[in-house]
C-alpha positions as CSV (number, residue, x, y, z in Angstrom):
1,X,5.2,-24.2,-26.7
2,X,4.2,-20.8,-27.0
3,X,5.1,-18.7,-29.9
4,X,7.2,-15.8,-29.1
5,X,5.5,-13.2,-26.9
6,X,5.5,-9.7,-28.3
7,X,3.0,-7.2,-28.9
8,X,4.8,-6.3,-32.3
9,X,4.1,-9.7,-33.5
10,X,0.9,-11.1,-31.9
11,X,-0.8,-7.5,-30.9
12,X,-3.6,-8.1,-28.8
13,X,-6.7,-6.3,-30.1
14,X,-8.6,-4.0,-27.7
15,X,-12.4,-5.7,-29.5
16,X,-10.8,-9.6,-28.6
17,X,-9.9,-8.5,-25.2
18,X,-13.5,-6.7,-24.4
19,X,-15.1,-9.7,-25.8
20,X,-13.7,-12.2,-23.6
21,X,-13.8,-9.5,-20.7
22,X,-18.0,-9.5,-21.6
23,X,-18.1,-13.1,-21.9
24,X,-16.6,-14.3,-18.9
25,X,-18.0,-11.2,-16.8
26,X,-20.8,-12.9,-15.2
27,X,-18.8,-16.0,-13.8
28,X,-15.8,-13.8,-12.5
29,X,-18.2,-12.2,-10.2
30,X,-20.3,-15.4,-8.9
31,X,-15.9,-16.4,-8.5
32,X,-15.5,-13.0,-6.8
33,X,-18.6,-13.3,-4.9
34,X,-18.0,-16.7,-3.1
35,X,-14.3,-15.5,-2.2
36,X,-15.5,-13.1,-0.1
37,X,-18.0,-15.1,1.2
38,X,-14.8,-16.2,3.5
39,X,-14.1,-14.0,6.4
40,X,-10.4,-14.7,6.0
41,X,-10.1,-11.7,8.8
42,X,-6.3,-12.2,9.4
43,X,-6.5,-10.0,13.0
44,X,-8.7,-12.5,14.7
45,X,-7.6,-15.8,16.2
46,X,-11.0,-17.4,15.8
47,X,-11.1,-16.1,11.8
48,X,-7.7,-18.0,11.3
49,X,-9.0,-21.1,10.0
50,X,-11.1,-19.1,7.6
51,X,-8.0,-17.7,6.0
52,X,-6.3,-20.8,5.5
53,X,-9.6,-21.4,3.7
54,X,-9.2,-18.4,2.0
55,X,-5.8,-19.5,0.5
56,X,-7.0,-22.8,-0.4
57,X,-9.9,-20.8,-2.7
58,X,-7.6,-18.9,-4.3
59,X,-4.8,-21.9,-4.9
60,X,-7.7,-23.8,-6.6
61,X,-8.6,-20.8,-8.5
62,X,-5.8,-20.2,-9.7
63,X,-4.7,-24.1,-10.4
64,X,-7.8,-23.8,-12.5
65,X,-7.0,-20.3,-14.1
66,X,-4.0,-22.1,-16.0
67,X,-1.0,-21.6,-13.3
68,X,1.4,-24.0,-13.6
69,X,2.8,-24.1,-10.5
70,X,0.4,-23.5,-7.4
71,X,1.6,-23.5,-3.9
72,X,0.1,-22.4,-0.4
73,X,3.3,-21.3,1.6
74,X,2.9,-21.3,5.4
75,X,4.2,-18.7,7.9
76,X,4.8,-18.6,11.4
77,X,1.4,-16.8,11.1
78,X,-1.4,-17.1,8.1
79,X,-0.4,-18.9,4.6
80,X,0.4,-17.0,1.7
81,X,-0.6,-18.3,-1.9
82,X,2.2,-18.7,-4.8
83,X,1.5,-19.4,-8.1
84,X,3.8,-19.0,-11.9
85,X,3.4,-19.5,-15.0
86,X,6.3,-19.2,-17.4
87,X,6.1,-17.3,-20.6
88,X,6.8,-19.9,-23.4
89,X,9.8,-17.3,-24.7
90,X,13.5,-17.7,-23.8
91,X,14.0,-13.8,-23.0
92,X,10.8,-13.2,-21.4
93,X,10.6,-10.5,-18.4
94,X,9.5,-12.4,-15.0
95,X,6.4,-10.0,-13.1
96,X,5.8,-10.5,-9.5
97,X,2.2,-9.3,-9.1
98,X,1.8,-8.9,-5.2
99,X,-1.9,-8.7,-3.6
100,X,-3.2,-10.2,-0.1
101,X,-6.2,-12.2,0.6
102,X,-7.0,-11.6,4.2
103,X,-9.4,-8.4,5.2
104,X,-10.4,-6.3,8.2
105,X,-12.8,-7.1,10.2
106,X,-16.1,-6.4,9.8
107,X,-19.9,-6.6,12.0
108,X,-23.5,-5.6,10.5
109,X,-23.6,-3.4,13.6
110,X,-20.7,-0.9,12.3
111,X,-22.7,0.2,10.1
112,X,-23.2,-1.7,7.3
113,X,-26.2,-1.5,5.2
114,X,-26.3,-5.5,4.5
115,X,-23.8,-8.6,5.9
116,X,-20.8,-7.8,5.3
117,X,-19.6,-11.2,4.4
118,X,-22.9,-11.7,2.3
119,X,-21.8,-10.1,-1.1
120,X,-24.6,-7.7,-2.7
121,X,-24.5,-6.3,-6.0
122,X,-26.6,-3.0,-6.6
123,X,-26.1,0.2,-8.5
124,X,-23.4,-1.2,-10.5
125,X,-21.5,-1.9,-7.5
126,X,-20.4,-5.4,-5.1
127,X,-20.4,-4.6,-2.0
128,X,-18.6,-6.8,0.6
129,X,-15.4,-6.8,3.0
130,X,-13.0,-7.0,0.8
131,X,-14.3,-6.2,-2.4
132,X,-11.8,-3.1,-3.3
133,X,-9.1,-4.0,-0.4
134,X,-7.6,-6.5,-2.0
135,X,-9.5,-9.4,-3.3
136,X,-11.1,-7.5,-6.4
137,X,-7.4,-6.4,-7.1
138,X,-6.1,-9.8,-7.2
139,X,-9.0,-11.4,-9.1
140,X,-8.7,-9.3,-11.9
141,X,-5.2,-11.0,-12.8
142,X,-7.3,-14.2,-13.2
143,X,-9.6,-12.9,-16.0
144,X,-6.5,-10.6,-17.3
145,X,-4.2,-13.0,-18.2
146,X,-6.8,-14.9,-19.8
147,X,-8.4,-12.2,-21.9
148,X,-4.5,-11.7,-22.7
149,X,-4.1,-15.2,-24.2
150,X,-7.3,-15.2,-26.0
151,X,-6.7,-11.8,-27.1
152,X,-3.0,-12.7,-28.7
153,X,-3.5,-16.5,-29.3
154,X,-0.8,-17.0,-27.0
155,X,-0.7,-20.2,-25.2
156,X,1.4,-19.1,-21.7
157,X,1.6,-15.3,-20.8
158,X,3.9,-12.8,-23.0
159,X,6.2,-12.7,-19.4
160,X,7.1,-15.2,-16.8
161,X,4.1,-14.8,-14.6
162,X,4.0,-15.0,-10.7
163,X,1.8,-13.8,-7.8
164,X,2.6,-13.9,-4.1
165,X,-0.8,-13.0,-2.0
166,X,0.0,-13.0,1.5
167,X,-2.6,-13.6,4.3
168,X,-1.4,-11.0,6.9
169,X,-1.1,-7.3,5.5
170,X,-4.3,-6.1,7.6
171,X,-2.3,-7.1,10.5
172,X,0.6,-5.4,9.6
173,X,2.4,-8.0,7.5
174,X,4.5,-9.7,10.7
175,X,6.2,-12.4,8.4
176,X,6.4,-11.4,5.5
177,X,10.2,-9.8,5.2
178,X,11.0,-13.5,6.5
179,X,9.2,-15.3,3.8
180,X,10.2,-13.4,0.8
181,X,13.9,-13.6,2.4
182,X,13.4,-17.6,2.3
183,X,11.5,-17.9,-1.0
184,X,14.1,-15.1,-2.4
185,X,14.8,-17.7,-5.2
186,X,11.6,-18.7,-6.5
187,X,9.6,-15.1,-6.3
188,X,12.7,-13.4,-8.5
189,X,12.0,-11.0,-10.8
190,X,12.6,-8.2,-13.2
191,X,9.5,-6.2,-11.5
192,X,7.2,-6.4,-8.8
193,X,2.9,-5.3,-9.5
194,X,1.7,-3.8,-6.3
195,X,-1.8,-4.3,-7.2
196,X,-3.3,-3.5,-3.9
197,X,-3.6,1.0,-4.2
198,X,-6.2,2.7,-6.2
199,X,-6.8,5.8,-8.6
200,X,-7.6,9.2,-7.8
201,X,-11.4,9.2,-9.2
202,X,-13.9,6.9,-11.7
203,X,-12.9,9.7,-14.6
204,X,-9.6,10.3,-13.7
205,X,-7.3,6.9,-14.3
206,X,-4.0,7.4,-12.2
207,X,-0.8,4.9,-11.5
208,X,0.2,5.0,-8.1
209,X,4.0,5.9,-8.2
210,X,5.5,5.3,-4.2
211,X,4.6,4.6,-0.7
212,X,5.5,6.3,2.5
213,X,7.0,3.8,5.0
214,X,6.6,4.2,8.7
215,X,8.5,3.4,11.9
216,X,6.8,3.9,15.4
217,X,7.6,3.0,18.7
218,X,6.0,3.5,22.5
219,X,7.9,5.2,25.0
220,X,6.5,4.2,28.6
221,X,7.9,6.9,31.4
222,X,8.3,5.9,34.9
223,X,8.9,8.4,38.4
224,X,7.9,8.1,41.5
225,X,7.3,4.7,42.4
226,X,3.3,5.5,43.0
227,X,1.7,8.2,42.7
228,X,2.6,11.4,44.9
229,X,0.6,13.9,46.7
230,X,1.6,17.1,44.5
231,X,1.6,19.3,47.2
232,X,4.3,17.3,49.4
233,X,6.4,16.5,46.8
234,X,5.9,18.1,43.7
235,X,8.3,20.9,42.4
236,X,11.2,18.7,44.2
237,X,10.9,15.2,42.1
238,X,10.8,15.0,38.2
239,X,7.0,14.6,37.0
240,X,7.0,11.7,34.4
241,X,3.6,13.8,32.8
242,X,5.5,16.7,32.2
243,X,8.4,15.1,30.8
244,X,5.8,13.5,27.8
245,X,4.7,17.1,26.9
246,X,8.6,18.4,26.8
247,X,9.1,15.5,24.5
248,X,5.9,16.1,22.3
249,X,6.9,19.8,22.0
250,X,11.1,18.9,20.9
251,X,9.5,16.7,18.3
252,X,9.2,19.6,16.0
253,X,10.6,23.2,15.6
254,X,8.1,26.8,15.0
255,X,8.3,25.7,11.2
256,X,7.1,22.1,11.9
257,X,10.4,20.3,10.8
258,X,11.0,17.4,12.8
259,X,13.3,18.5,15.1
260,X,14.9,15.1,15.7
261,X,18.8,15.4,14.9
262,X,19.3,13.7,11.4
263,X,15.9,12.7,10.7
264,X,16.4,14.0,7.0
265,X,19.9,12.4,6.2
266,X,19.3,10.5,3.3
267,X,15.4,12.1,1.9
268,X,14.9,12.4,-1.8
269,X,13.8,16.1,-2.6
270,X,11.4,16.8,-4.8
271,X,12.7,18.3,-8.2
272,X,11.7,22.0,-9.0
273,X,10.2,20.3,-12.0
274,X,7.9,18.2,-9.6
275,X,7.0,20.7,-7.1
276,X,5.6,23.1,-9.9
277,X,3.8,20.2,-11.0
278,X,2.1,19.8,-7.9
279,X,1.4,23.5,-7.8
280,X,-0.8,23.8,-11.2
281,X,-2.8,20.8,-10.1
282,X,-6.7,22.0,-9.5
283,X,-6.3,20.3,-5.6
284,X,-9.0,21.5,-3.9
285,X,-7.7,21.8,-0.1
286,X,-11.6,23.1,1.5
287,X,-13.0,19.6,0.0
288,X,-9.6,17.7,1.0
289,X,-10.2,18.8,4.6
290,X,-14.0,18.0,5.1
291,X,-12.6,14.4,3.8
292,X,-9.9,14.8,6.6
293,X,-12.9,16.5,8.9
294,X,-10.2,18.2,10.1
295,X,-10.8,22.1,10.2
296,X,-6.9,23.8,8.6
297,X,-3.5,22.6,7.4
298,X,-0.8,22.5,9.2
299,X,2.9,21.0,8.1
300,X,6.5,22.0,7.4
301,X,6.9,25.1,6.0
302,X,7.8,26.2,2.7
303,X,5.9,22.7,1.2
304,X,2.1,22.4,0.1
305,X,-0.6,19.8,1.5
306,X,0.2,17.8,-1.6
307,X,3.7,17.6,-0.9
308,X,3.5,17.5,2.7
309,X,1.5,14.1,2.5
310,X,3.0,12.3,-0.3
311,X,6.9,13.1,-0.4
312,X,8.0,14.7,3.0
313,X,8.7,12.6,6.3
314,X,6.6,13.1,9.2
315,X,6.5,12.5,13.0
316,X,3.2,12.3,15.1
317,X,1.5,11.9,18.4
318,X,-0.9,9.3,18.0
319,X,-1.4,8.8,21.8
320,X,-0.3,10.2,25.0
321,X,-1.8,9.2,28.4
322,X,-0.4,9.6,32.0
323,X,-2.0,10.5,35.8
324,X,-5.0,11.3,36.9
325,X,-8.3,11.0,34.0
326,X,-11.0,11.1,36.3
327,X,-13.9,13.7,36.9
328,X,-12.6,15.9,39.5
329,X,-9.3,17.0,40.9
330,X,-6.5,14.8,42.3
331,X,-3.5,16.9,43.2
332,X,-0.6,14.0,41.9
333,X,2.8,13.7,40.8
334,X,1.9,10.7,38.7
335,X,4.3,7.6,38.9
336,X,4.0,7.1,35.0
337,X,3.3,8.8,31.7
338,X,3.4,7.3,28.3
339,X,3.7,8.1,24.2
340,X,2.8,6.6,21.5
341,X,4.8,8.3,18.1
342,X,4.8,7.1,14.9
343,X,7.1,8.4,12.1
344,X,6.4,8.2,7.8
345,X,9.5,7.9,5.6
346,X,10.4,8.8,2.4
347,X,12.6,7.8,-0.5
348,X,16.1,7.8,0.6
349,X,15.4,7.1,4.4
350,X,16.5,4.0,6.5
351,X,14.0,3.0,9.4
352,X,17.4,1.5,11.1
353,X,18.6,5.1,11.0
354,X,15.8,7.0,12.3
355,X,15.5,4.2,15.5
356,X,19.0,5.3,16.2
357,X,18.2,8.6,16.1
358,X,15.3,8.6,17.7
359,X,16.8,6.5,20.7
360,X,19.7,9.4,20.9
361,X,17.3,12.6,21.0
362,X,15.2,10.8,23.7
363,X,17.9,10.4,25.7
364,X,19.0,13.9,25.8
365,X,15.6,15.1,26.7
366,X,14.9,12.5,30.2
367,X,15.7,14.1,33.3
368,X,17.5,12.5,36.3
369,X,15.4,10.4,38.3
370,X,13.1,9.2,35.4
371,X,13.3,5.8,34.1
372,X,12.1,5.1,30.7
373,X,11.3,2.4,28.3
374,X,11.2,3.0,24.4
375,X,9.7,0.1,21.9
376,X,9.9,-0.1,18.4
377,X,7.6,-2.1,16.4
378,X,8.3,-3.5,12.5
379,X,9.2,-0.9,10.6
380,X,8.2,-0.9,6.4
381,X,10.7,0.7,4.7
382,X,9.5,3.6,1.7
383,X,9.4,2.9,-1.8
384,X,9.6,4.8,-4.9
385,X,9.3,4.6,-8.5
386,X,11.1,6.8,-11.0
387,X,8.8,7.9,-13.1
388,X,11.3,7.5,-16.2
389,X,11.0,3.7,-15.6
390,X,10.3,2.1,-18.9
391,X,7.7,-0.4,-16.8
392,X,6.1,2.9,-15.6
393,X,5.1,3.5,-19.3
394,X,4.1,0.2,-20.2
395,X,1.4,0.3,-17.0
396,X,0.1,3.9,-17.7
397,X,0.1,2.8,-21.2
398,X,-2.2,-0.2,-21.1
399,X,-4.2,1.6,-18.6
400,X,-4.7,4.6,-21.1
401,X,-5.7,2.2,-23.6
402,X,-8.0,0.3,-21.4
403,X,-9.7,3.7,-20.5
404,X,-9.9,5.3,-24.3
405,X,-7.5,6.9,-24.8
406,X,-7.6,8.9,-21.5
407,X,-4.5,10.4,-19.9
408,X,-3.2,9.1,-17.1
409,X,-2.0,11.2,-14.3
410,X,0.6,9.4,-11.8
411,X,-0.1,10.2,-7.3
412,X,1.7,8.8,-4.4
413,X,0.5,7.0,-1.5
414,X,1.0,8.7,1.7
415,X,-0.2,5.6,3.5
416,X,2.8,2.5,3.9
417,X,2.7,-1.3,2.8
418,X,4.9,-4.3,2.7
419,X,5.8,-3.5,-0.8
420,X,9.3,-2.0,-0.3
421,X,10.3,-5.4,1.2
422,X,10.2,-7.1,-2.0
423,X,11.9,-4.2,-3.5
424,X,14.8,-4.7,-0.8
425,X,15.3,-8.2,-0.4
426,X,14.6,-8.7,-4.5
427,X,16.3,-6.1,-6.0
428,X,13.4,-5.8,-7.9
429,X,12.1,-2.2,-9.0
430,X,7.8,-1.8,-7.4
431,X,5.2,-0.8,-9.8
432,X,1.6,-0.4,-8.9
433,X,-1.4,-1.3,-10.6
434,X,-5.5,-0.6,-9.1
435,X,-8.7,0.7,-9.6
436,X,-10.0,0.9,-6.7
437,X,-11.2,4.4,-5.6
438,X,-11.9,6.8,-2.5
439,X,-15.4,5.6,-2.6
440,X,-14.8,2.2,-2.0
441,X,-14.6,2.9,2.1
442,X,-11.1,0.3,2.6
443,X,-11.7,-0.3,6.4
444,X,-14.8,1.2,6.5
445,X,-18.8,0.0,6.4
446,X,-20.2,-0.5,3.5
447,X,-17.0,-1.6,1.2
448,X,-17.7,-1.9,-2.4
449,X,-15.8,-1.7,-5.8
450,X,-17.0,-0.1,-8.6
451,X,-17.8,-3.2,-11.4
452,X,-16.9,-1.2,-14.5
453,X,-13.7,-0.2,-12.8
454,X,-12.7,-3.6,-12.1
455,X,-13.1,-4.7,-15.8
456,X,-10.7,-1.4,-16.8
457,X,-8.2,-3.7,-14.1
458,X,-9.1,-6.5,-16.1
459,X,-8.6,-4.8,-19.3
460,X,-5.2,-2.9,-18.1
461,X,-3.5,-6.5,-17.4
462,X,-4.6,-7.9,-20.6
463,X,-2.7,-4.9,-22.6
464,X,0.1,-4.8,-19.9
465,X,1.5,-8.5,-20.1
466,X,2.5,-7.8,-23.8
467,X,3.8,-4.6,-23.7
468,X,6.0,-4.8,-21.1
469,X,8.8,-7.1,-23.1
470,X,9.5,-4.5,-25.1
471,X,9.1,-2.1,-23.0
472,X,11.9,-3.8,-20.9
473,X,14.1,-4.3,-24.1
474,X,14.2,-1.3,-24.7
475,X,15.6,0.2,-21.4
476,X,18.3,-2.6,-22.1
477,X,22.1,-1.1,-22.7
478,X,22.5,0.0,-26.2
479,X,18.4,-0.9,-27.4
480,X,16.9,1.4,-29.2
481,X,13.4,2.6,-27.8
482,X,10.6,1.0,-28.7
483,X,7.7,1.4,-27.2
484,X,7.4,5.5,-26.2
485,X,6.4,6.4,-22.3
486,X,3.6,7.3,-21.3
487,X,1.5,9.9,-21.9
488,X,2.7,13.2,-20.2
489,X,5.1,11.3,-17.3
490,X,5.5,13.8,-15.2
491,X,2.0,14.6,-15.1
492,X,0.7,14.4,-11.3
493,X,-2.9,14.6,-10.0
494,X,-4.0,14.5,-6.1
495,X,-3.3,11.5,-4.6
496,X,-6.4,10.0,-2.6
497,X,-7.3,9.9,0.6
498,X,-4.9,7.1,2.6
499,X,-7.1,4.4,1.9
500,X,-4.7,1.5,0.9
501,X,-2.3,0.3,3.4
502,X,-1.3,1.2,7.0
């Protein structure tokens, strides 16, 4: 039985936990190295096997870490890995610590320097799918919550300790809402670990503090019942082309406000307090849009880049096709036209909503004698922490301590993940927790993760697991604080460049 788990009485001491960190360092990597050895590519069929083998790995791994309880849960798709280990104290806090263990795909001819599925370490990097995004996130919880225990003498974690790593977020996370609805019971908790986002630079250690979420839906247009001859016909019968473009320009007003009737009901504002925040930041926009290679801004007025991309709803064109695309001219009334939107959410905004909404506006904009079709895919929901959350503290805390003393600065994500479906369906407040960086390249050639930063994850965890009981206690009705927030919490710093998530 473990003793009871507080920092107060068994405080874990920064030279124990880099000890163990530095002993164990070598193996972690030869663990992390043959993980991703396993293209557990969760968008193609032929990979699927791989990722069942994939979840296998990490249920050994983490059967062998200590976990009490290990369990590979199927899906009606690919199987996620559950594991828990109970704190050995009666009032213990119970973490969910969420990561996924499937990747994106990946070919030496993208353009990666060596295979991609043939880990290399160089230049105090690994490189390798999957190395940031996520599988170096969740590994670092294996060599954290040991470091913790050696660190404190513990014998089970200062907190009730469970992960869920799902095998589908690269392809959009299809069944996830349906699992954690039917594993509701065992994955409760007083807070869920996102550790699948990253920090804003190597020097500059940052908690991630809410995700966009994102509806988006196809709208296929239909006319004529072939294509026309333009000259015959056209000017007498409604042209399904033009009708796309008078629906791409209603989507927004000549401030770029979403023009969509009640598409803000519901959004969280930023505070004055935030917004002048953002403002004395040193964001600089010139090297923000080479990384966009994208040549101006452009948003809703009276809000900066800044806010624009991590706290304000959005609605955009990402395709729009219809007629003729040929070299040459053919003089058509095209029999079909079609749209591909997609719409970001903030705090306070329900995708249910906005589908309505949008379904409403659409139909006051098609003419007489056009047929349409409009499709919605899975929508993921936004999510939010406020940054007075006692949790909030204990993360940026450990994280400050892990990095020296440094201060830690809190972003958003403008990017969207399956996160806020925990937060729904488990009543569960999110917190996030990486290290990853905008060097890494998530989804790109050439992914890596920066070795010293991964130890700092390591390191964070080690800190975090007992700090966060009293942390919690003292949020409770009537407790007295003690354990003080973190450093500067209303402190903000760039957010970087959507690389986590959709």
């Amino acid at each position: 039985m473990s003793q009871t788990p507080d920092s107060a009485v068994h405080p874990v001491r920064t030279d124990a936990v880099r000890a163990h960190i530095a002993e164990h360092r070598s193996a972690f990597l030869d663990d992390l190295a043959e993980w991703l050895r396993i293209p557990s590519v969760s968008a193609q069929p032929e990979r699927a096997g791989d990722v069942r083998r994939s979840a296998d790995w990490l249920a050994a791994k983490l059967t062998s870490t200590g976990f009490t309880t290990v369990e590979v849960w199927e899906t009606d798709g690919a199987p996620a890995v559950f594991a828990e280990w109970p704190s050995g104290a009666p009032d213990a806090p119970t973490v969910l610590v969420y990561g996924h263990h499937d990747v994106q795909p990946a070919a030496r001819e993208d353009g990666w320097h060596t295979e991609p599925f043939e880990p290399v370490v160089a230049d105090g990097r690994m490189y390798g799918r999957g190395a940031a995004d996520d599988k170096g996130q969740v590994l670092f919880h294996t060599l954290g919550v040991r470091a913790h225990l050696a660190a404190t003498g513990l014998s089970a974690p200062a907190v009730n300790l469970k992960l869920l790593v799902e095998g589908e977020e690269e392809s959009g996370s299809p069944h996830f809402r349906a699992l954690v609805e039917q594993r509701a019971g065992r994955l409760a908790a007083d807070l869920v670990i996102v550790s699948d986002t990253g920090m804003w630079s190597e020097t500059t250690p940052t908690v991630c503090t809410g995700m966009r979420g994102v509806a988006d839906c196809e709208i296929d247009l239909h006319g004529p019942d072939q294509d026309i001859h333009s000259g015959s016909f056209g000017g007498a019968v409604p042209n399904p082309a033009t009708v796309a473009g008078r629906i791409v320009a209603a989507l927004h007003d000549d401030t770029e406000r979403v023009a969509i009737p009640g598409f803000y009901d519901g959004v969280t504002e930023l505070t004055e307090a935030e917004r002048a925040l953002i403002a004395e930041l040193p964001f600089d926009e010139a090297a923000w849009l080479a990384t966009a290679k994208s040549h101006g801004t452009l948003g809703e007025a009276g809000h900066s880049t800044l806010e624009r991309v991590w706290a304000r709803p959005t609605a955009e064109v990402n395709g729009i096709g219809g007629g003729y695309q040929g070299p040459g001219g053919k003089t058509i009334v095209p029999a079909s036209a079609h749209l591909k939107l997609s719409f970001r959410l903030v705090a306070g905004q329900d995708p249910a909503h906005i589908e309505q909404a949008v379904r409403e506006w659409l139909a006051g904009l098609v003419p007489a004698g056009i047929r349409y079709d409009i499709v919605f895919g899975a929508p993921t929901r936004p999510c939010l922490t406020p940054l007075g959350h006692p949790a909030l503290g204990a993360v940026a805390g450990a994280m400050s301590r892990a990095f020296d003393g440094a201060k830690v600065r809190y972003t958003r994500e403008g990017g969207s993940g399956p996160a806020a479906d925990l937060q729904d369906v488990l009543g569960a407040p999110v917190l996030f927790l990486g290290i990853s960086v905008p060097s890494d390249g998530w989804h790109a050639p050439n992914e890596k993760i920066e070795l010293d930063l991964l130890m700092k994850g390591v390191e964070t965890t080690a800190y975090l697991w007992s700090d966060l009981p009293a942390a919690l206690r003292a949020d409770a009705p009537g407790a007295q604080a003690t354990v003080p927030s973190a450093p500067d919490a209303q402190a903000a710093v760039p957010s970087a460049p959507d690389t986590p998530g959709a």
